[in-house]
Structures are given as structure tokens and as C-alpha cells.
C-alpha positions as CSV (number, residue, x, y, z in Angstrom):
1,X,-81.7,11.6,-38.4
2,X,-78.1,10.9,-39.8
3,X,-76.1,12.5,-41.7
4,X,-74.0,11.5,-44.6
5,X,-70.6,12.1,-43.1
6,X,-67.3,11.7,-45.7
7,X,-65.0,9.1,-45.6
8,X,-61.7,10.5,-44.3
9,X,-58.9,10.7,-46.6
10,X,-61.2,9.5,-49.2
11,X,-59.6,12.2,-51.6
12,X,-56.2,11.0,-51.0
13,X,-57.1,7.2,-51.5
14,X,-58.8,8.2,-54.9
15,X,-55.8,10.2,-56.0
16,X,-53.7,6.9,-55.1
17,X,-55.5,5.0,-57.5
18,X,-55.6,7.1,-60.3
19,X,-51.7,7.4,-59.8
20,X,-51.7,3.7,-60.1
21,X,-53.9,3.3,-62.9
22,X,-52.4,6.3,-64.9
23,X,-49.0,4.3,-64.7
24,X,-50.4,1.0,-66.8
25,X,-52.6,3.0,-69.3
26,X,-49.7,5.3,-70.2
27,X,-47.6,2.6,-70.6
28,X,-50.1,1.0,-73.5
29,X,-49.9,4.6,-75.0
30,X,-48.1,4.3,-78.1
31,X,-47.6,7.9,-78.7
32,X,-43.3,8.2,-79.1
33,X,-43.3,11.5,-77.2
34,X,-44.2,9.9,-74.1
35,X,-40.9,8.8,-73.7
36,X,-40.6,6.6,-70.3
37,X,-43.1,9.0,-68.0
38,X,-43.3,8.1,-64.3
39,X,-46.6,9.3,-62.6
40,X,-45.0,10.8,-59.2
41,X,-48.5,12.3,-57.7
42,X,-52.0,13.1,-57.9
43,X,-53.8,16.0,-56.9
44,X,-57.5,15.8,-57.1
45,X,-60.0,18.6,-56.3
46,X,-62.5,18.5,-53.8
47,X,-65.4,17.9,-55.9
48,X,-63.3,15.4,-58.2
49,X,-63.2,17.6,-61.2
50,X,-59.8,17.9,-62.0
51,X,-56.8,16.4,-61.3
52,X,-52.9,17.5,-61.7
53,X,-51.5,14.7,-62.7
54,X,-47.2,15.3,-61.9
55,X,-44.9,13.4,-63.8
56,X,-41.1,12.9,-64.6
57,X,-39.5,11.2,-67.7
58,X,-36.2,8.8,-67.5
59,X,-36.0,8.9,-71.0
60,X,-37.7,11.9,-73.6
61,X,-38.1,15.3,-74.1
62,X,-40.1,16.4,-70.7
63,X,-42.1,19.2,-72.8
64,X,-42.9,17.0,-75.6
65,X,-44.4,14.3,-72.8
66,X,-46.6,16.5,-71.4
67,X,-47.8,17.6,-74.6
68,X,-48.7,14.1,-76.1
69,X,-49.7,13.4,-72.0
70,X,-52.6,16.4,-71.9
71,X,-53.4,15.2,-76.0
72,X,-53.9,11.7,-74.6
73,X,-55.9,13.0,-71.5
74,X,-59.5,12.1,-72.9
75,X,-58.2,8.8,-73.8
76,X,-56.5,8.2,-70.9
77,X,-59.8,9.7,-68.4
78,X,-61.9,6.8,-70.9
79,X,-59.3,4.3,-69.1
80,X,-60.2,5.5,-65.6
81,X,-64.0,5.3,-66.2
82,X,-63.5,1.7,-67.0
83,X,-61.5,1.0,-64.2
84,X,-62.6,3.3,-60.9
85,X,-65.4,3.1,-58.9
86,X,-66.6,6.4,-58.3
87,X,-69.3,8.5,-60.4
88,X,-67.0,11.2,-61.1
89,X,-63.5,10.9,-63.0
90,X,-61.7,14.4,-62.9
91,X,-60.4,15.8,-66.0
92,X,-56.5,15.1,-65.9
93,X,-54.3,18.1,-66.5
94,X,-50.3,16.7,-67.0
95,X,-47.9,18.6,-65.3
96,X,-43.6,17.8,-65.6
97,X,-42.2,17.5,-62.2
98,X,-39.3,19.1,-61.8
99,X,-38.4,17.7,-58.1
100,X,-36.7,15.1,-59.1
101,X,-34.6,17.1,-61.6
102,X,-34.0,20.0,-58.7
103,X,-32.9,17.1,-56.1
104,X,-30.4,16.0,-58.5
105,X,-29.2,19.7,-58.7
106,X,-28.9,20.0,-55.1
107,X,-27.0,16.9,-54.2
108,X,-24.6,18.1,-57.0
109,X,-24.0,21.4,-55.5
110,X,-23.6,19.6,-51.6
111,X,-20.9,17.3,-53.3
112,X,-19.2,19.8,-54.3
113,X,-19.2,22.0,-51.4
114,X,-18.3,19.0,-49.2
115,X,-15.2,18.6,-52.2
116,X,-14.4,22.3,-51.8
117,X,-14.3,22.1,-48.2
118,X,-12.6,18.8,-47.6
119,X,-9.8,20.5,-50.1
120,X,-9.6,24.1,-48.2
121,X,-9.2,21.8,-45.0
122,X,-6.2,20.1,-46.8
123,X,-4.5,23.1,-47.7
124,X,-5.4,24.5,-44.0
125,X,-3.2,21.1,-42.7
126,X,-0.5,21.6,-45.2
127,X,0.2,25.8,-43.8
């Protein structure tokens, strides 16, 4: 008798291609407070229910995007049907990414702890 065994990282490859997919059917959204949303990852249960779907904005309010991103969701979900091949498309739940804004952060504050330090190391020469 065999069994059915799972395809490993079957979860992860699914997650993939929403990411992808997601990124050219919000594009063709013409909602205003999408702003210019990146898709940066996707998180997809187990039993491909859900999905957190994490995203950034270059340009827009990041609130506003994820508003008009979950309002768009059944729309968008519509899109993956046509597009995936699997029997179950998970329910998208938009989440704003704040790594990208935090990374930013950080490499500000190194800069200017490297500038603090180079300068406490000039005035250190100068004694």
C-alpha cells in the first residue's frame, strides 16, 4: 500500500507564486490608495487557508494601502483562482512591512555612530 506523501517545500513554492502573482494583479488595481505597494513575502498556512500577504510602499500612505489592499482582497483571491493550480486559494490578509522602513533606521543610526566615533578619534589625535 502507498501512501500519499507531501511534496516537500510545497508550501513554500505556493507562497512564491502567489507573491508573484499578487505583484501583477495589484498593479492592474486602480484603487489610488495603493500607492506603489511591493509584495515582500508570503506566508501561507498549512492547510492553505490563509495567507499574510507582507508588503511595503515606495510611494503612499502605508495605512491607507493596506486598507484598500485587504478591501481589494476578494478581488485580488478571484485573480489567483484564475491563475494557480491548486484547489485551495487562501484568503489574503495584507499586512505593511515595516523591515524595510526599520533597516533604513538602523543603517542611519550605525552612520552616525561611525561619524560620532571617527570625530571623538579626531579630537583624541588633536590632545
Amino acid at each position: 500500500m502507498r501512501h500519499k506523501r507531501s511534496i516537500p517545500n510545497r508550501g513554500f513554492r505556493v507562497a512564491d507564486q502567489i507573491q508573484r502573482d499578487l505583484s501583477e494583479l495589484i498593479r492592474e488595481l486602480k484603487d489610488p490608495r495603493v500607492g506603489m505597494a511591493t509584495v515582500n513575502a508570503v506566508e501561507v498556512t498549512p492547510d492553505y487557508a490563509h495567507a499574510k500577504v507582507f508588503f511595503s510602499v515606495l510611494v503612499g500612505d502605508p495605512e491607507a494601502s493596506a486598507e484598500a489592499l485587504n478591501e481589494a482582497a476578494g478581488f485580488l483571491r478571484n485573480g489567483l483562482f484564475k491563475r494557480l493550480q491548486i484547489h485551495t486559494v487562501p484568503t489574503l490578509h495584507f499586512h505593511y512591512d515595516r523591515s524595510i522602513e526599520r533597516a533604513a533606521e538602523m543603517s542611519s543610526l550605525i552612520a552616525k555612530a561611525n561619524a560620532t566615533r571617527v570625530k571623538d578619534e579626531d579630537d583624541d589625535r588633536e590632545d
